[in-house]
N, C-alpha and C positions, 0 to 999 in steps of 0.2 A: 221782781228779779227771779227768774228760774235760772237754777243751780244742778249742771248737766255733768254725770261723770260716765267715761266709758273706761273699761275694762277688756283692755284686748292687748295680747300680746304679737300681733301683727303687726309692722310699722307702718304699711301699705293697707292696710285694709281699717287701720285705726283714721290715720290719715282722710281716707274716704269719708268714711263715717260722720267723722268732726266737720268737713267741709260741709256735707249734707246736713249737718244740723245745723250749721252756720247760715248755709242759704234759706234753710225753712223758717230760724228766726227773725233774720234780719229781714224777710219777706213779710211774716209776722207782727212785725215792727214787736217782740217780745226780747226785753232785756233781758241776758242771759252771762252764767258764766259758765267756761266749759275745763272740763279737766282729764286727761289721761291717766290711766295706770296701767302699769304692762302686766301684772299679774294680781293676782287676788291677795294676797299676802301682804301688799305696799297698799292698797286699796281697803283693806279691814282694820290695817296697823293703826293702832289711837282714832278710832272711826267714829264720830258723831252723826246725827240726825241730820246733817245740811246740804245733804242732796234731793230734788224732788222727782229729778228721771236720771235712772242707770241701767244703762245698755250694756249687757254683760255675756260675752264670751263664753261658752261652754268648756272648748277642748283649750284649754289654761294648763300653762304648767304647774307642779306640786300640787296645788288646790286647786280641783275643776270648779266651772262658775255655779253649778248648782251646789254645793258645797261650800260656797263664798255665798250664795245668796239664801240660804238656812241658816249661817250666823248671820248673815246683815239683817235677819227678817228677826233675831231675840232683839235687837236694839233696835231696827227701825220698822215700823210697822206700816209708816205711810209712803216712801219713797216708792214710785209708779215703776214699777223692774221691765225692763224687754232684753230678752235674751237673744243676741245677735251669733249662728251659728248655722254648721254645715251640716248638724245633729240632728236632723226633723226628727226621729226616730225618737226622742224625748221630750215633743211638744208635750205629751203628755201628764208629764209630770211636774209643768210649770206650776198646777192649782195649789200645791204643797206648801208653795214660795211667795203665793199670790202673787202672779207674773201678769202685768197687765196684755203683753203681747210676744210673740214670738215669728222673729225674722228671718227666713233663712238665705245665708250669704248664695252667691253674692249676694247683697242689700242693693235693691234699686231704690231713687229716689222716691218713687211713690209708694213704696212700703213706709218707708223708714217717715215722709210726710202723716199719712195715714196714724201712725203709732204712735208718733210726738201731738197730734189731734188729740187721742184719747189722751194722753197723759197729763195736757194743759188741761183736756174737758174735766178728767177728774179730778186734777189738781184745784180746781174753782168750787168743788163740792164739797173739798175737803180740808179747805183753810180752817187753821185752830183758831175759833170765834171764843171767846173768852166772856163769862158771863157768871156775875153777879145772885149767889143765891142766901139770902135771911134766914139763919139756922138759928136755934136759940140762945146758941151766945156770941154770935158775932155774925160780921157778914163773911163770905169767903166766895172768893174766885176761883172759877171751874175754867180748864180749858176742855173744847168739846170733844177734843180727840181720844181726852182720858173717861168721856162721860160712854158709856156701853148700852145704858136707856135708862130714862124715866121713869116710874113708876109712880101712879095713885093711890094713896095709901093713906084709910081715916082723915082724908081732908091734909094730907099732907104731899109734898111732892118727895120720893125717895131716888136719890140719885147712885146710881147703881156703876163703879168707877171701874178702874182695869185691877186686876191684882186681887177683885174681892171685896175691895173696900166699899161701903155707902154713907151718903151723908144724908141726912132728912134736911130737909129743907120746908119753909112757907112758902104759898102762891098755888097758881093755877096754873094746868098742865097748858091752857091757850098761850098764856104767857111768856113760858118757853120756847113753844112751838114756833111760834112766830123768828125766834132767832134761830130755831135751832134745827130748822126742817132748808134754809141755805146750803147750813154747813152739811148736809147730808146723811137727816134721819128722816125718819118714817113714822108717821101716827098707827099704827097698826091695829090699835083698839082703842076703847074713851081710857083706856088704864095707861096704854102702853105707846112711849113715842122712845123708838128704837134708834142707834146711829149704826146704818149700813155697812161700815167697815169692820163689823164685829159679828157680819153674820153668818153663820158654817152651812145654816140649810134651812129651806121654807120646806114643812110638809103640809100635809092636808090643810089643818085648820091652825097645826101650830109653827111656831119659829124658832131657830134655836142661836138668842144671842151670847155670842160668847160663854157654851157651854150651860145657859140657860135655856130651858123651855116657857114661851109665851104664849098666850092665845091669840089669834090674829081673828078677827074678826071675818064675816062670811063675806061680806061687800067689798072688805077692802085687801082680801088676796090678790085677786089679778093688778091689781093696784101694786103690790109691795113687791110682784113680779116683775111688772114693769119697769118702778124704781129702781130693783137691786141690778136688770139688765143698761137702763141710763148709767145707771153709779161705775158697773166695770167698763162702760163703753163698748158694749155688744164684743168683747173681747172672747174669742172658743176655747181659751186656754183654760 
């Protein structure tokens, strides 16, 4: 079930919208549920994680949508954003917000087909897989969303979480990989298998996840290039 909300205080172009997402999924044959909000303010109020694509308005009353979609990004980090607007003049500054795409109205159906593509394509990279790791006094469950990367460490594996936190863990970095290279990480050296959605920028030889520096191995940069371009979906924003 994908969980669709759009953001538009249009009644006629909201309208549109929702049909065209309507015919893309039920063409799709993807379960969905869809939701309106006329401003950002009714769309943020008591706001949880349970949207996976939101379509969201620029020129918004009181709170414009780039300003709805910098709080929606402290609490949700994976929801797939496309900003629907007459605003091109701010594509620019979608990468802030992590915007997977950006439409400018009108919206024709094959934009808006095109967009709801990547969002499903990344949405399948980035399902929270949940995974089983043997620390020394207990077992404990990791969701992969909160894991930032992996690390090899004295024959141990050190799991490196959002906020800071790490857990040492036993096993081998293959053993992971195997589940966790799905959900949408990257081996990037024999030490380091990284998850893409925590990454700010690849240089030369290194990576920088989540405000760390790694070493990326010489063979397998154009490799992680690749990857991070599959993961946004060739998205220019």
């Amino acid at each position: 079930m994908t969980n669709v909300a759009i953001v538009e205080d249009n009644d006629e172009e909201a309208r549109n919208l929702g049909e065209s997402v309507k015919k893309f999924m039920d063409g799709a044959g993807e379960g969905y549920t869809l939701r309106r909000f006329c401003n950002a303010e009714a769309f943020l109020e008591n706001y949880s994680s349970r949207y996976d694509i939101v379509f969201m308005d620029i020129r918004l009353p009181m709170m414009d949508g780039m300003q709805a979609a910098e709080r929606m990004r402290k609490m949700d980090g994976d929801a797939s954003l496309v900003f629907v607007t007459d605003m091109a003049q701010l594509a620019s500054r979608g990468y802030k917000v992590d915007a997977l795409d950006f439409i400018v109205k009108p919206v024709s159906y094959d934009e808006l087909s095109l967009a709801l593509s990547r969002a499903l394509e990344r949405r399948s990279l980035t399902e929270n897989v949940s995974i089983m790791v043997q620390t020394a006094g207990s077992t404990v469950r990791l969701g992969s969303r909160s894991i930032r990367y992996v690390e090899v460490y004295n024959h141990k594996l050190i799991y490196h979480l959002a906020a800071g936190r790490m857990t040492e863990a036993y096993g081998q970095l293959k053993d992971v990989e195997s589940v966790l290279v799905p959900a949408g990480f990257f081996k990037c050296s024999r030490c380091y298998l990284i998850n893409l959605r925590y990454v700010n920028a690849v240089r030369e030889f290194t990576v920088d996840v989540g405000g760390d520096e790694l070493q990326v191995s010489h063979p397998k940069r154009r490799e992680l290039l690749a990857a991070m371009a599959a993961y946004y979906g060739g998205s220019s924003v």
